[in-house]
N, CA, C and O atoms as a Tripos MOL2 file, in Angstrom:
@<TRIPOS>MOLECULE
protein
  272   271    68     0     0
PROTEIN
NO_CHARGES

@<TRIPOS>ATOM
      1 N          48.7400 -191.0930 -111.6370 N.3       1 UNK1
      2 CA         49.4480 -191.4500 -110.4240 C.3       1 UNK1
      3 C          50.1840 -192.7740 -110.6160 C.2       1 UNK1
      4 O          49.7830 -193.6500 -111.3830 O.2       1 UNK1
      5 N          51.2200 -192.8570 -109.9150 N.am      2 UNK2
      6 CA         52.2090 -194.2050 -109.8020 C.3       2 UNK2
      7 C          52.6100 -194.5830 -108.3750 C.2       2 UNK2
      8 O          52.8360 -193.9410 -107.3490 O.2       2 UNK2
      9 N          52.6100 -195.5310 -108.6230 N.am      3 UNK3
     10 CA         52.7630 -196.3240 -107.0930 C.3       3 UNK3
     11 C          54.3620 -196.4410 -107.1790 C.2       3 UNK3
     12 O          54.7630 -197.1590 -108.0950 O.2       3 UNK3
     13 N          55.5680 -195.7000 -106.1640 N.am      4 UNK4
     14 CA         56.5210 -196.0060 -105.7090 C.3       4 UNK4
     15 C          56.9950 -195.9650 -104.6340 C.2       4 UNK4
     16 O          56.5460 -195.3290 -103.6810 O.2       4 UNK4
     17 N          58.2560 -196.8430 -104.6580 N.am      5 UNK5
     18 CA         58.6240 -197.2070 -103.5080 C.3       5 UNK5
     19 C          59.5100 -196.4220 -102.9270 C.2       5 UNK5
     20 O          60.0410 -195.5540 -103.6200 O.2       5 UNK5
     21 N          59.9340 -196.5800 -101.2610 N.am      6 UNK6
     22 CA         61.2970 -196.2770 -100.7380 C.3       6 UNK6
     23 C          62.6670 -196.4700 -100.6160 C.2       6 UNK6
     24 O          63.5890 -195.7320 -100.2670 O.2       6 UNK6
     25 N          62.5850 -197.8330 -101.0460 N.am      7 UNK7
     26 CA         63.7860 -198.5960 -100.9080 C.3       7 UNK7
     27 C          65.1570 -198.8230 -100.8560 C.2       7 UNK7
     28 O          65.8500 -199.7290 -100.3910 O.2       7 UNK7
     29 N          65.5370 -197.0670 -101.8500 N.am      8 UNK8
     30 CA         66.7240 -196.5730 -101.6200 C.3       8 UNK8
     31 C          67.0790 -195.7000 -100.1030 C.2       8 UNK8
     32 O          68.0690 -195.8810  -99.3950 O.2       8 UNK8
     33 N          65.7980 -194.5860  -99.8350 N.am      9 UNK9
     34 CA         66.2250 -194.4970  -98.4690 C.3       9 UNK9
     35 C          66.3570 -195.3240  -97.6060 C.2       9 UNK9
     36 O          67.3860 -195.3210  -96.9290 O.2       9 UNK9
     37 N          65.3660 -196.2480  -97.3970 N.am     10 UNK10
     38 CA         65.3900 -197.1580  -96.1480 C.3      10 UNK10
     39 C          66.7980 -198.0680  -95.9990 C.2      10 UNK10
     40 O          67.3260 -198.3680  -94.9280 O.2      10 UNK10
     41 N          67.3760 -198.5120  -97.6420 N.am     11 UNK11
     42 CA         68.9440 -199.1760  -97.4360 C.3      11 UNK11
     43 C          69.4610 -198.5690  -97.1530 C.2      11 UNK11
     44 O          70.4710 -199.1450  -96.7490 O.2      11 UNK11
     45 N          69.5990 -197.0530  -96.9620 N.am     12 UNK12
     46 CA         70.9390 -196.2700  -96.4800 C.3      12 UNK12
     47 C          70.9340 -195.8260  -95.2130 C.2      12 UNK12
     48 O          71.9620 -195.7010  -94.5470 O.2      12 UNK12
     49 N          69.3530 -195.4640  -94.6560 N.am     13 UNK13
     50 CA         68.9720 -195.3950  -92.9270 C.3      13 UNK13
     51 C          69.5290 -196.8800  -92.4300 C.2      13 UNK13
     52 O          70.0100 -196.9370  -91.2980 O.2      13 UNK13
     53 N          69.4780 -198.0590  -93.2250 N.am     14 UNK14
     54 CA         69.5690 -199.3590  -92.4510 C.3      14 UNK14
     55 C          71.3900 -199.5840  -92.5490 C.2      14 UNK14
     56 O          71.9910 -200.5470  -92.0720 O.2      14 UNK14
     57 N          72.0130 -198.4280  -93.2900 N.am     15 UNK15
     58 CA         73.8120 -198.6790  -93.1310 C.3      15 UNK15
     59 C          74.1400 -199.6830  -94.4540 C.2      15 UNK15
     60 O          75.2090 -200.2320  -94.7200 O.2      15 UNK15
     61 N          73.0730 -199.7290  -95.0720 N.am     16 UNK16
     62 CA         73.6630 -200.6980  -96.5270 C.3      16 UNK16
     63 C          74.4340 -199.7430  -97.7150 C.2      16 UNK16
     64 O          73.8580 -198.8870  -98.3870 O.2      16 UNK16
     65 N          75.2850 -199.9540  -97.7690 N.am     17 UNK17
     66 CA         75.9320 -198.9570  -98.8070 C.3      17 UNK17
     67 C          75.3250 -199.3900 -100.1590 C.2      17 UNK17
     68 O          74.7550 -198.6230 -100.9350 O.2      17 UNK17
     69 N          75.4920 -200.5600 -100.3250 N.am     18 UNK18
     70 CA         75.5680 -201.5230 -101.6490 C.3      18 UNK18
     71 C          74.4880 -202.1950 -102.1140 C.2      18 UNK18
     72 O          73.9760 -203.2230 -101.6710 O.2      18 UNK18
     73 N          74.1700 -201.4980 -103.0870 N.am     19 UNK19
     74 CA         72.2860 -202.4550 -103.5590 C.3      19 UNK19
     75 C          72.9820 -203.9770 -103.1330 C.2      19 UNK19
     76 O          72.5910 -204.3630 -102.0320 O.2      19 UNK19
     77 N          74.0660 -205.0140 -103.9090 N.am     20 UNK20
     78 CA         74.0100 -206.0640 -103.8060 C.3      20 UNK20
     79 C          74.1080 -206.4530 -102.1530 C.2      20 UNK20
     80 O          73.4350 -207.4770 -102.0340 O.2      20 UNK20
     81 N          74.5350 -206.1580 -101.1300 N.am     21 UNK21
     82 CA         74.2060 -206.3130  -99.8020 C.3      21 UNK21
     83 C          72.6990 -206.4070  -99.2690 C.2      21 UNK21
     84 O          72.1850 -207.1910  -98.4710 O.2      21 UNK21
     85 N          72.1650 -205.3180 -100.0000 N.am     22 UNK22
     86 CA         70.7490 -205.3660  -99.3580 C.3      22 UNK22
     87 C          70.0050 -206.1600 -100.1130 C.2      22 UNK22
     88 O          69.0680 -206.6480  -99.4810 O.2      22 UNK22
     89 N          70.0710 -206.4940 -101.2990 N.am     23 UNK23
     90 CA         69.5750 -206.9840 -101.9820 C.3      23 UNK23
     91 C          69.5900 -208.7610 -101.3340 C.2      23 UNK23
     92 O          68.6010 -209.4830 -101.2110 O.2      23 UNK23
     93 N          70.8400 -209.0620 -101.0490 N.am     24 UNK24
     94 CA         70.9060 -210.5660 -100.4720 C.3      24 UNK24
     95 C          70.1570 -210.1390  -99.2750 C.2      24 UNK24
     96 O          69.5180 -211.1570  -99.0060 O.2      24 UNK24
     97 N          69.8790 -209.3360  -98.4780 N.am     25 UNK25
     98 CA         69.8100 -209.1250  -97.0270 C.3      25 UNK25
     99 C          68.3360 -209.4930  -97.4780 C.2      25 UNK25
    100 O          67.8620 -210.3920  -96.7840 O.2      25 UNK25
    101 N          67.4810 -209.0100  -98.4880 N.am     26 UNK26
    102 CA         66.1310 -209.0920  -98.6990 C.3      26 UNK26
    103 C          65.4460 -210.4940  -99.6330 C.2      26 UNK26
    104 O          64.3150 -210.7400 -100.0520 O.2      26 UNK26
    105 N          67.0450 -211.3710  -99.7070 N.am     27 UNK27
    106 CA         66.2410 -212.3310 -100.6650 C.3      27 UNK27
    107 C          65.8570 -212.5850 -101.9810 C.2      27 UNK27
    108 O          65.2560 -213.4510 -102.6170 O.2      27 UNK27
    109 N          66.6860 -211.0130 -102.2440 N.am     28 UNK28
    110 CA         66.7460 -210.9940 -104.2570 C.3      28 UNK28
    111 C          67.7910 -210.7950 -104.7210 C.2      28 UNK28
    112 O          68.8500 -210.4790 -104.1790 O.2      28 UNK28
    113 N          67.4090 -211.0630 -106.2850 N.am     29 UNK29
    114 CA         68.6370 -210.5810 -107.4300 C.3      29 UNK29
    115 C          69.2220 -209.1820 -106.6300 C.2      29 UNK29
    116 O          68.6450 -208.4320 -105.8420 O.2      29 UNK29
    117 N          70.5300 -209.1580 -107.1410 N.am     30 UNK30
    118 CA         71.1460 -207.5390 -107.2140 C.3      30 UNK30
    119 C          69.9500 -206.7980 -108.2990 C.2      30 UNK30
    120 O          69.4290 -205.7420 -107.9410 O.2      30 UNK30
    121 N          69.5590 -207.4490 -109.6650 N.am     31 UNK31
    122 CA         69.1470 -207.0450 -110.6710 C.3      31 UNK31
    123 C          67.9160 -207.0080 -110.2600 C.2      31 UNK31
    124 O          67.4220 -205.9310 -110.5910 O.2      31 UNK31
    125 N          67.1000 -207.7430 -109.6330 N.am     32 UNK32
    126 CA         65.8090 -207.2080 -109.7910 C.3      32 UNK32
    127 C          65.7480 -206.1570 -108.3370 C.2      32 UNK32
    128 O          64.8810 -205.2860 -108.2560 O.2      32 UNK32
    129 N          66.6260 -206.3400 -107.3980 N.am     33 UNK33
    130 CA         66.6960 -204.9800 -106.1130 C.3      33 UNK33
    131 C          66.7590 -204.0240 -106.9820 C.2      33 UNK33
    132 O          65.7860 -203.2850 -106.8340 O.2      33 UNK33
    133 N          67.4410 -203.6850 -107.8180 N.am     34 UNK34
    134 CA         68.1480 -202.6350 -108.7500 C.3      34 UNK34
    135 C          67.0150 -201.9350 -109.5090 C.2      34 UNK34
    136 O          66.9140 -200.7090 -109.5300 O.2      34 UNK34
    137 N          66.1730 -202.7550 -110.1260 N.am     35 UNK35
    138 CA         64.9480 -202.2420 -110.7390 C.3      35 UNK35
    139 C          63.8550 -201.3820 -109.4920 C.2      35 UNK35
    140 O          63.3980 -200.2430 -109.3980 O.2      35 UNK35
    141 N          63.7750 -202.5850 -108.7070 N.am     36 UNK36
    142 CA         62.7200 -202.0930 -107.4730 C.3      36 UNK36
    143 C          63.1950 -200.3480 -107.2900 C.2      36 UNK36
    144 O          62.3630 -199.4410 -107.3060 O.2      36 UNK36
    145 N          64.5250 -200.1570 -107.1380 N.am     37 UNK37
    146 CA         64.7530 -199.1230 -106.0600 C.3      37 UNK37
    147 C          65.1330 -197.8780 -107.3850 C.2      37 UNK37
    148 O          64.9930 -196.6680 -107.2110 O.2      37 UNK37
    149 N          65.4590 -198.2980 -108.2430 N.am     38 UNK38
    150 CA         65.1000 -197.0570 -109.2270 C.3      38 UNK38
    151 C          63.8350 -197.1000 -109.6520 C.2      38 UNK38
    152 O          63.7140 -196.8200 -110.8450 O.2      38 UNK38
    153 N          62.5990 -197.4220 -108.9300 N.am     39 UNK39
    154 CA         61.2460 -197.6550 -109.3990 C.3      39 UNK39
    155 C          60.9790 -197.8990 -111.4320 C.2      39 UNK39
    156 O          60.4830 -197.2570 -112.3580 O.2      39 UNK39
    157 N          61.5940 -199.0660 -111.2470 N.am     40 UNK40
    158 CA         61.2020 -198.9070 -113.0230 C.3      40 UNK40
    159 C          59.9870 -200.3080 -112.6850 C.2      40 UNK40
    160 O          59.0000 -200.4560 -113.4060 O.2      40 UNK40
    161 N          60.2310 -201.0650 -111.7100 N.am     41 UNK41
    162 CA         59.4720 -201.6860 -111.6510 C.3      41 UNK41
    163 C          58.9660 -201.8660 -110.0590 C.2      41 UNK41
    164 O          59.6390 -201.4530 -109.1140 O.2      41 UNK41
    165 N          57.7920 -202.4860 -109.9260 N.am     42 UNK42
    166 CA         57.4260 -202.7290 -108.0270 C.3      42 UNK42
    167 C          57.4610 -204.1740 -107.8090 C.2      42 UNK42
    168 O          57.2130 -204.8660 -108.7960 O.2      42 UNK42
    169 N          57.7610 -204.8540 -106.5320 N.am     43 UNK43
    170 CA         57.3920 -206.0420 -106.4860 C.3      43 UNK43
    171 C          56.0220 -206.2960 -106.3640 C.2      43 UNK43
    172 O          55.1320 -205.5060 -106.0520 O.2      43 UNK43
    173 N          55.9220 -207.8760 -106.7370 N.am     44 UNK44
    174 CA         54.6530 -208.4140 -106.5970 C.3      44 UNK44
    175 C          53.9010 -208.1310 -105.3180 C.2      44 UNK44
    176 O          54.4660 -207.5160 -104.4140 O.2      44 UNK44
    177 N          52.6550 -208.5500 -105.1970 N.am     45 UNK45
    178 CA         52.4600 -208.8830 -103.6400 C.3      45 UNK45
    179 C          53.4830 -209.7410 -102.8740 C.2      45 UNK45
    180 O          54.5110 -209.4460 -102.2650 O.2      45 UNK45
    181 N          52.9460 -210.7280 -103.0780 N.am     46 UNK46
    182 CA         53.8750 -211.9090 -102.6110 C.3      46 UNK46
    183 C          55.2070 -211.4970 -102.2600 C.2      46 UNK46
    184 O          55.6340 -211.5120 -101.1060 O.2      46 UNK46
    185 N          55.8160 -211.1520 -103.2060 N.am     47 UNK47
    186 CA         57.5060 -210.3470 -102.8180 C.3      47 UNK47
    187 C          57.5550 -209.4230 -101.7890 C.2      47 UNK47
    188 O          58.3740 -209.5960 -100.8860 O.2      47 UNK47
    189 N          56.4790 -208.0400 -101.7740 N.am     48 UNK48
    190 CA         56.1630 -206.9680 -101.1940 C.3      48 UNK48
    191 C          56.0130 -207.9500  -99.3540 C.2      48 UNK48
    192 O          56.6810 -207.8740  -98.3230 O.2      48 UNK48
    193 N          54.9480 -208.6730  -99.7080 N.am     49 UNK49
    194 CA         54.7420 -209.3730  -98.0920 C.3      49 UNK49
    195 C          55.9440 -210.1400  -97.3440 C.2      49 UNK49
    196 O          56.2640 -210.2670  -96.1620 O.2      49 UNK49
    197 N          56.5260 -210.6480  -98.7180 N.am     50 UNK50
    198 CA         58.2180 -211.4550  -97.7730 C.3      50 UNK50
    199 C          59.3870 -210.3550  -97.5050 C.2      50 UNK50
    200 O          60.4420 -210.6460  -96.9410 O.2      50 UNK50
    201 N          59.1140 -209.2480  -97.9120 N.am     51 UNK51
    202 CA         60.0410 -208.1170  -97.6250 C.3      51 UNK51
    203 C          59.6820 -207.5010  -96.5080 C.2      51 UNK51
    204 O          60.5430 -207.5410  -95.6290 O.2      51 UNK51
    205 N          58.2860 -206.7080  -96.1350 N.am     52 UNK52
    206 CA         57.8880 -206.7400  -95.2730 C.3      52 UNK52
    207 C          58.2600 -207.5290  -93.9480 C.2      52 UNK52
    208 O          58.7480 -207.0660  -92.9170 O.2      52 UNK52
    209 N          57.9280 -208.7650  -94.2190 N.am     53 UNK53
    210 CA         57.7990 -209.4480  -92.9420 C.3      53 UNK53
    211 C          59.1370 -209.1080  -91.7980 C.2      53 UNK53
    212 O          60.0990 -208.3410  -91.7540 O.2      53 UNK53
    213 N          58.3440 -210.5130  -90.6790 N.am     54 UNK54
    214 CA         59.8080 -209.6370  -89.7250 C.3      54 UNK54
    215 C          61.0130 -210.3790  -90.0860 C.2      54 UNK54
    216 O          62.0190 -209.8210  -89.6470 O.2      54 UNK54
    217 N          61.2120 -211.2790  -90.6350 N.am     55 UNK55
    218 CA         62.6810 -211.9910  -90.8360 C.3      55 UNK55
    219 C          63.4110 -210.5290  -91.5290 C.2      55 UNK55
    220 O          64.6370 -210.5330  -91.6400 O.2      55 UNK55
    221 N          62.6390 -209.3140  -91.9780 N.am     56 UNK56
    222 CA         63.4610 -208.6440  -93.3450 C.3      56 UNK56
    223 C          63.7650 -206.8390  -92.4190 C.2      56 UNK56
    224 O          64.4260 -206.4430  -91.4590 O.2      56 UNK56
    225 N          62.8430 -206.2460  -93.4170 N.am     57 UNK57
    226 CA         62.0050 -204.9300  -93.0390 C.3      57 UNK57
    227 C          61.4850 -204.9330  -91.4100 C.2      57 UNK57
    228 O          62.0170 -204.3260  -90.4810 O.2      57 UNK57
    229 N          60.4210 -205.7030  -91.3650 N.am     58 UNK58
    230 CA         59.5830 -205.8090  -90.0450 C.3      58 UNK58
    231 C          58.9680 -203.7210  -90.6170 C.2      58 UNK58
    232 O          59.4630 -202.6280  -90.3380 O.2      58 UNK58
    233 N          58.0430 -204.0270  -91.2520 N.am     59 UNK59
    234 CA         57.3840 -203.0790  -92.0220 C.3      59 UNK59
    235 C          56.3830 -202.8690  -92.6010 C.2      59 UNK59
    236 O          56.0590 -203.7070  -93.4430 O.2      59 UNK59
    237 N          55.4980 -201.6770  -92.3880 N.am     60 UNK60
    238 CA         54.0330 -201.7330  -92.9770 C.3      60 UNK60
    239 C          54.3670 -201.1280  -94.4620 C.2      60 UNK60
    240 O          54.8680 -200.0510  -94.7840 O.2      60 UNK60
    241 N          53.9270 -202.1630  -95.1950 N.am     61 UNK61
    242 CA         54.1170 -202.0500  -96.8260 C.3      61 UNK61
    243 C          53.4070 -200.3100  -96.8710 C.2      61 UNK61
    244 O          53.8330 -199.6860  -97.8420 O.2      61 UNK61
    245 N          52.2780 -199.3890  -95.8390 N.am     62 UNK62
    246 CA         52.1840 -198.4720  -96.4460 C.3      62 UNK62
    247 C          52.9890 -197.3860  -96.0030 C.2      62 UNK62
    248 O          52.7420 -196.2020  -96.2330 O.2      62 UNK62
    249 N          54.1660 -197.9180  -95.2210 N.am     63 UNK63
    250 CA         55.6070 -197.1460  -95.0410 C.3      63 UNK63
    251 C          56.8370 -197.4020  -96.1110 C.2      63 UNK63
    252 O          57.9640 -196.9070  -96.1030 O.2      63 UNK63
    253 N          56.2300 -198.3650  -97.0600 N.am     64 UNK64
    254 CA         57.1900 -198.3300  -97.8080 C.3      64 UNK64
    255 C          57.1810 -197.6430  -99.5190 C.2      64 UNK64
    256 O          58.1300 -197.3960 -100.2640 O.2      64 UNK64
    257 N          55.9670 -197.5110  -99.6850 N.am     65 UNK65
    258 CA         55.0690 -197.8010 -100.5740 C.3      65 UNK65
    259 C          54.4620 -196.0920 -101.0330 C.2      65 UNK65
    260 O          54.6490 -195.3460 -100.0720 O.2      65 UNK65
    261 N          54.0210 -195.5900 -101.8440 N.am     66 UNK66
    262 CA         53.6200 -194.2070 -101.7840 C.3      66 UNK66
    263 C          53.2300 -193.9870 -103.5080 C.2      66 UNK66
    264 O          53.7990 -194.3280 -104.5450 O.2      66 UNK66
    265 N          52.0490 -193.2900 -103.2240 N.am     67 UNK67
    266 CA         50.9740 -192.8280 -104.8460 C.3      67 UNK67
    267 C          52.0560 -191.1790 -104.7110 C.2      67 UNK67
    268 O          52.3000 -190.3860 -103.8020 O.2      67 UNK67
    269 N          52.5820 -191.3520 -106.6720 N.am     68 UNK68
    270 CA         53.1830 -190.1800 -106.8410 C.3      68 UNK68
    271 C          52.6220 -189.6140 -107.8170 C.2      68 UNK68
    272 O          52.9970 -188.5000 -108.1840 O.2      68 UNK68
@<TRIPOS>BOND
     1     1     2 1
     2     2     3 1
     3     3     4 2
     4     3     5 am
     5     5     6 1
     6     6     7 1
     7     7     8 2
     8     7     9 am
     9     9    10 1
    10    10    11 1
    11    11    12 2
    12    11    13 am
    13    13    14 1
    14    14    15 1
    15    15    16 2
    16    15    17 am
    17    17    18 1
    18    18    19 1
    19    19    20 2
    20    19    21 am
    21    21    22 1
    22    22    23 1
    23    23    24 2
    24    23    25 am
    25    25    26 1
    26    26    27 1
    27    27    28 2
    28    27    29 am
    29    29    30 1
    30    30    31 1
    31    31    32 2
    32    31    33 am
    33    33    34 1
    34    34    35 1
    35    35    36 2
    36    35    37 am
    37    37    38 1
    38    38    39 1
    39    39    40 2
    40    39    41 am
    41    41    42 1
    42    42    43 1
    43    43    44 2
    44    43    45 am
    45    45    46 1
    46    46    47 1
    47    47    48 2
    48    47    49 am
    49    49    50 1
    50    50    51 1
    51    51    52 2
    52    51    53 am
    53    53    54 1
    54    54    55 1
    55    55    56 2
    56    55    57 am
    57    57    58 1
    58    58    59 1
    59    59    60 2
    60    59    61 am
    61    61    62 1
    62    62    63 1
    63    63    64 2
    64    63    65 am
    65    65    66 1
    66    66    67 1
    67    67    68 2
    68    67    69 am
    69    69    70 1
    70    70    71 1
    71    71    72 2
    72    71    73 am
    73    73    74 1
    74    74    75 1
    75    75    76 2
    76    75    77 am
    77    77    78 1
    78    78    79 1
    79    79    80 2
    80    79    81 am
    81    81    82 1
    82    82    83 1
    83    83    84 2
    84    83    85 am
    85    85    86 1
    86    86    87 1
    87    87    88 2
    88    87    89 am
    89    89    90 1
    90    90    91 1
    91    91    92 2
    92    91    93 am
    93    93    94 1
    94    94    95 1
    95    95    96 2
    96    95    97 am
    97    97    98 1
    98    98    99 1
    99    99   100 2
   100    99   101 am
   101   101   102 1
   102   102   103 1
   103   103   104 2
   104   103   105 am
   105   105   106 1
   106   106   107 1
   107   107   108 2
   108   107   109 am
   109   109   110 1
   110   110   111 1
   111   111   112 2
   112   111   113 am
   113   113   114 1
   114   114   115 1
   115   115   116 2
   116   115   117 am
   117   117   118 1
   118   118   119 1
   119   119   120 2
   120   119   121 am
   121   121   122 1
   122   122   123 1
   123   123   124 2
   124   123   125 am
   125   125   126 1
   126   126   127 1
   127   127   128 2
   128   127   129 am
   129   129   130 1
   130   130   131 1
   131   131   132 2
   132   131   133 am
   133   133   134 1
   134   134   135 1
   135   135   136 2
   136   135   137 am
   137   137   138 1
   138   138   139 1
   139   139   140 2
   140   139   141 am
   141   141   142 1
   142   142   143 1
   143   143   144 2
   144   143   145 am
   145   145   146 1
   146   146   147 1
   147   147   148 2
   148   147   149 am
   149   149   150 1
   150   150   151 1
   151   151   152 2
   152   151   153 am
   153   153   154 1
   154   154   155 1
   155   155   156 2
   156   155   157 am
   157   157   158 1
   158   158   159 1
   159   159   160 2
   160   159   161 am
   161   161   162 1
   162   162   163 1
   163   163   164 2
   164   163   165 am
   165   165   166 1
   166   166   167 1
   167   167   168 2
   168   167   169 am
   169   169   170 1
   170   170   171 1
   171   171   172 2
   172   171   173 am
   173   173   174 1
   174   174   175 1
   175   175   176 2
   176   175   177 am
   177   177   178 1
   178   178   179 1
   179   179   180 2
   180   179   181 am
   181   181   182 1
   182   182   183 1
   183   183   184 2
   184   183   185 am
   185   185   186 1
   186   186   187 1
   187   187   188 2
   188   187   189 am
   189   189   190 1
   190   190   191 1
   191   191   192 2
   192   191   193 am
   193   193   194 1
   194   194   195 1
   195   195   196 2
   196   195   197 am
   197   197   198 1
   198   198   199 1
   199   199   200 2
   200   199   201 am
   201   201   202 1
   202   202   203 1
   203   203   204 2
   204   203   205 am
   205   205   206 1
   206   206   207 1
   207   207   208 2
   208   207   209 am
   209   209   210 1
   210   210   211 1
   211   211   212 2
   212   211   213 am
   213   213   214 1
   214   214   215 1
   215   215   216 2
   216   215   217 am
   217   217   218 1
   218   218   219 1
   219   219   220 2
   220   219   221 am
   221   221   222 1
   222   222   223 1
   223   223   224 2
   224   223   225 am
   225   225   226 1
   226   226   227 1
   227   227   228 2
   228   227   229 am
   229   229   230 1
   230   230   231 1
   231   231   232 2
   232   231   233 am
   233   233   234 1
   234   234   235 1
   235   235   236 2
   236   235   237 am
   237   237   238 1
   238   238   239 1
   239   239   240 2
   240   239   241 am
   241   241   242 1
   242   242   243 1
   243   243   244 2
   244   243   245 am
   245   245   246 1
   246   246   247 1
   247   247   248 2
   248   247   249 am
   249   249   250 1
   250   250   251 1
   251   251   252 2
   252   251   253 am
   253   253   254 1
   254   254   255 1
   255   255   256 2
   256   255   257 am
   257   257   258 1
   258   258   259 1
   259   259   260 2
   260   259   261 am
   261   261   262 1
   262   262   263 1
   263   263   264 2
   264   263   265 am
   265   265   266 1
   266   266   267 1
   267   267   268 2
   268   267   269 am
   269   269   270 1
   270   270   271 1
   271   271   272 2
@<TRIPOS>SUBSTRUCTURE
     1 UNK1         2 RESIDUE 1 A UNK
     2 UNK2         6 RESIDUE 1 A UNK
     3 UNK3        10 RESIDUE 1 A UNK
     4 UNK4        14 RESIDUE 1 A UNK
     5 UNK5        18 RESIDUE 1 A UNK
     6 UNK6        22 RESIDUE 1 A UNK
     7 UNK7        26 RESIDUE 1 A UNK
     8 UNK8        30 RESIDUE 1 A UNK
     9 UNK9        34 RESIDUE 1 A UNK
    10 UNK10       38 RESIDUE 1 A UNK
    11 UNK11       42 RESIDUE 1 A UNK
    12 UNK12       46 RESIDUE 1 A UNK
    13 UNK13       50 RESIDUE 1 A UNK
    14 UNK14       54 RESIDUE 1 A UNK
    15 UNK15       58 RESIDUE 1 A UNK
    16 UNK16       62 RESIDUE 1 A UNK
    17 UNK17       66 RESIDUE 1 A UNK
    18 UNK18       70 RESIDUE 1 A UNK
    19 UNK19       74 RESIDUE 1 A UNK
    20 UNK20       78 RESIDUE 1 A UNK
    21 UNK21       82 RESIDUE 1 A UNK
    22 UNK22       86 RESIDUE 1 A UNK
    23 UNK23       90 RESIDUE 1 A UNK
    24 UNK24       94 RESIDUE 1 A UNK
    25 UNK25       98 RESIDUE 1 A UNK
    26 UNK26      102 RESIDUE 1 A UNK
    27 UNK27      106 RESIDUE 1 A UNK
    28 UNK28      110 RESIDUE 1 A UNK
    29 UNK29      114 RESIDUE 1 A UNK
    30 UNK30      118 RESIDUE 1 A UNK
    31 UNK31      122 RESIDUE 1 A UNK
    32 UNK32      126 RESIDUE 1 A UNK
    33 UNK33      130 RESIDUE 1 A UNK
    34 UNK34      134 RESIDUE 1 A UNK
    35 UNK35      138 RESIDUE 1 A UNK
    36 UNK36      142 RESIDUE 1 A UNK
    37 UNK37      146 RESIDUE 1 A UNK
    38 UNK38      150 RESIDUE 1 A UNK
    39 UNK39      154 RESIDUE 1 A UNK
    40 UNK40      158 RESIDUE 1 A UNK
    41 UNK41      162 RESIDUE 1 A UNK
    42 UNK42      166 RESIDUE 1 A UNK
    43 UNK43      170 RESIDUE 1 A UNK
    44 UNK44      174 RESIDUE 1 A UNK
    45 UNK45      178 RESIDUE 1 A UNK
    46 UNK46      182 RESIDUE 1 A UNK
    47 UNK47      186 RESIDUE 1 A UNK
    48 UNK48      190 RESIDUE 1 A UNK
    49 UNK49      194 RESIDUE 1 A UNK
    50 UNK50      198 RESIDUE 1 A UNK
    51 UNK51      202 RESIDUE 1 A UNK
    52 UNK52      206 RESIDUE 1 A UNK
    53 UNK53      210 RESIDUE 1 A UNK
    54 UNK54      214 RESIDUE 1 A UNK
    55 UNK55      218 RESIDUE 1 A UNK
    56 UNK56      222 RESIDUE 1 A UNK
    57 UNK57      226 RESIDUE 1 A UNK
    58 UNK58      230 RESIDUE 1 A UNK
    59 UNK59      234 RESIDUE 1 A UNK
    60 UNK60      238 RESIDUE 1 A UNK
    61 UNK61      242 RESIDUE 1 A UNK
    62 UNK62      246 RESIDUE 1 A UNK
    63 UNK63      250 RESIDUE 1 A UNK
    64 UNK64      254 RESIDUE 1 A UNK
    65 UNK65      258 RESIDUE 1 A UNK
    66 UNK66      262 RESIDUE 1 A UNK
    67 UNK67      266 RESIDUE 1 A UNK
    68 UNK68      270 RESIDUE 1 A UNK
């Protein structure tokens, strides 16, 4: 099993066309958004909780988050 994320649907339900848009919208690289959302890699906790929070997402990490 692997732990991945949503992150490409949720930018396109939220009207972001452009990883680099959402990517500033969330506080990261274009390059490391880019990894996240083709799951080659996950964020940290720490990252996962400032994305989450409400300044961002306003989101339960186990809505974002999913064992494949």
């Amino acid at each position: 099993m692997k732990v991945k994320n949503k992150f490409l649907e949720i930018r396109l339900q939220m009207g972001y066309k452009f990883q680099k848009d959402f990517a500033e919208f969330l506080g990261l690289s274009q390059y490391q958004y880019n990894r996240y959302e083709r799951n080659e890699r996950q964020p940290s906790l720490e990252v996962t909780l400032d994305i989450c929070g409400t300044n961002k997402l306003n989101m339960d990490p186990r809505d974002i988050f999913y064992l494949d």
